[in-house]
C-alpha positions, -999 to +999 in steps of 0.1 A: +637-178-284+606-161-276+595-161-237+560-163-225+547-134-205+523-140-178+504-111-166+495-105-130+464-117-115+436-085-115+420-081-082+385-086-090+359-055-085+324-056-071+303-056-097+263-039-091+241-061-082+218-074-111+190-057-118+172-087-107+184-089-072+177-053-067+137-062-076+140-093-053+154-074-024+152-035-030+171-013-005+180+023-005+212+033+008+217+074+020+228+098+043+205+107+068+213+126+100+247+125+091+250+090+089+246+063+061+212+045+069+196+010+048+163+008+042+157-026+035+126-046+028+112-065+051+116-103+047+079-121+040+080-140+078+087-101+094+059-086+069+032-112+082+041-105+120+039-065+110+002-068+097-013-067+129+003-037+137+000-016+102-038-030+095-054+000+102-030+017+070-042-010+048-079-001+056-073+034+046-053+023+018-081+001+003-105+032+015-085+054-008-084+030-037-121+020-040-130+062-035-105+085-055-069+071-058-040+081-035-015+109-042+019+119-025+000+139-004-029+120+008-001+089+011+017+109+034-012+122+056-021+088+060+014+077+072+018+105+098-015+099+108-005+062+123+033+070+127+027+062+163+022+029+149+044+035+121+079+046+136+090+017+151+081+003+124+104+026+100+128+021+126+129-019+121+133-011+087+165+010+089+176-011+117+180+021+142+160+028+173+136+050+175+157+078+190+178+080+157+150+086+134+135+115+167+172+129+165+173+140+125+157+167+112+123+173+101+125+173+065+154+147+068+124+125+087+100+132+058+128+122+034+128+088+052+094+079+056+093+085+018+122+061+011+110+035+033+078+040+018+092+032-019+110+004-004+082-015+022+047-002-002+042-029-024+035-047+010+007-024+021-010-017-017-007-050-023-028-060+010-051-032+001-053-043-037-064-082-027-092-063+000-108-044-026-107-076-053-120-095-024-150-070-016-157-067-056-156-107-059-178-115-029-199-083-044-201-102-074-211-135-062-238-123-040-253-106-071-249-138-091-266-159-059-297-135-056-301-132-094-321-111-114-361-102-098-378-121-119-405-091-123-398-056-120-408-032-088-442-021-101-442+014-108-457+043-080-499+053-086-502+075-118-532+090-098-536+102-059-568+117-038-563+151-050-560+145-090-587+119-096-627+121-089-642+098-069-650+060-080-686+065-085-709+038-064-714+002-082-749+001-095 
């Protein structure tokens, strides 16, 4: 007679997370200063208390958009020049103080600001973004208000004093 065999339960594995829930809540996980660090997104409650703070970037975001564009170079001048501001802000974001991130190395500290920057951005460029559409809107709608001139600026003397003669007397 035949006997039934019954295999062991498999532990189950972690599977990745879905590629949605890595677009709903991005992190980046690496080593930095020896250590593994998070940088996680900030939730939408945390992001509206930090837009006091971090206006200042979203002005010169919105600058850079409506002039000539941003590039990894200009992005990163315009983080170091508010990372007063900026730090404890990266910090929040990695959940460290800000003594870890003055403790690691220079380029390590470049690294970071970089991944917290592909991380936390959409939150800045998307402020920026809705400034400039407000701006071209309210641009818009005060052209559309004032309307066209209904005649045109009349165009500057075709003569002056020193090209015409003098209007002879009326007789």
């Amino acid at each position: 007679m035949a006997r039934k065999i019954v295999r062991p339960a498999q532990p189950r594995t972690a599977e990745p997370p879905a590629p949605d829930l890595v677009v709903l809540h991005p992190e980046h996980e690496f080593v930095l200063g020896g250590q593994t660090v998070v940088v996680r997104e900030y939730g939408n409650l945390e992001w509206l208390r930090l837009l006091p703070a971090v206006e200042p970037l979203v002005a010169v975001i919105a600058e850079q958009l409506e002039a000539e564009g941003t590039s990894y170079e200009s992005t990163l001048m315009v983080i170091a020049s508010h990372a007063d501001t900026l730090l404890p802000i990266v910090a929040q974001a990695i959940d460290r103080d800000l003594a870890f991130i003055e403790s690691i190395k220079s380029d390590e500290v470049e690294t970071l600001l970089m991944v917290w920057w592909g991380v936390n951005s959409h939150f800045f460029v998307g402020r920026a973004i809705n400034r400039v559409q407000v701006r071209r809107h309210e641009a818009l709608a005060i052209a559309r208000l004032t309307g066209a001139r209904s005649t045109p600026s009349s165009s500057l003397m075709a003569t002056d004093e020193t090209s015409s003669a003098a209007t002879p007397p009326a007789s």
